[in-house]
C-alpha positions, 0 to 999 in steps of 0.5 A, a space after each residue: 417386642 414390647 416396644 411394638 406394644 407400647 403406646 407410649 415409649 419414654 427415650 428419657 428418664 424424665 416422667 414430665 415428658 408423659 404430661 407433653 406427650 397427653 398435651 399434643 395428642 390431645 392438641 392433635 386429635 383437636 386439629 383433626 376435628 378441626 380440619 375434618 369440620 372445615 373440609 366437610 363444612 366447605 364440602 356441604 356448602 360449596 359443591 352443592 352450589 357449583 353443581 346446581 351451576 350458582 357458583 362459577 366453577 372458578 372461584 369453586 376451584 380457588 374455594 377448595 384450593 384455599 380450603 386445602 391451604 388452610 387444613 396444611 396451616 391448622 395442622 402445621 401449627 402443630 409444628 410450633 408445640 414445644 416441651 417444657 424445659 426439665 426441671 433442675 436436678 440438684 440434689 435434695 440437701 442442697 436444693 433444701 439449703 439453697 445451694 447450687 449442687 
């Protein structure tokens, strides 16, 4: 149940993880806004102009096809978020000498 209730549940013992989990919701949200900017953007501009007839319905078409291929890009950038590596886990006293655990 209260895996139900969680925002975020942690599969590691590694509290860094909570860090790049606020990292890519944060650069989530800003690809949303981003997409939803560029569509209502294009939306604004371009219909208007192809129902009053000064754009030619086909290069209208290309317009939103290539509107679209740019919202699946920006929001596949995503894709390329990586976690930062765990840091090592020596222990104390040999992390204060300068050993290798």
């Amino acid at each position: 149940m209260a895996i139900c209730a969680a925002d975020l549940i942690l599969l590691r013992d590694d509290l860094h993880v909570v860090a790049d989990a606020i990292k890519l919701a944060r650069g989530t949200f800003r690809t949303i806004r981003r997409n939803l900017a560029w569509a209502f953007g294009y939306n604004l501009a371009a219909l208007p102009l192809a129902a009053l007839g000064f754009l030619n319905p086909i290069v209208a078409s290309a317009a939103m096809t290539l509107s679209s291929v740019f919202v699946v890009w920006n929001s596949l950038r995503l894709g390329r978020f990586r976690v930062r590596a765990a840091p090592s886990r020596r222990p104390a006293a040999a992390a204060a000498s300068g050993r290798a655990a």
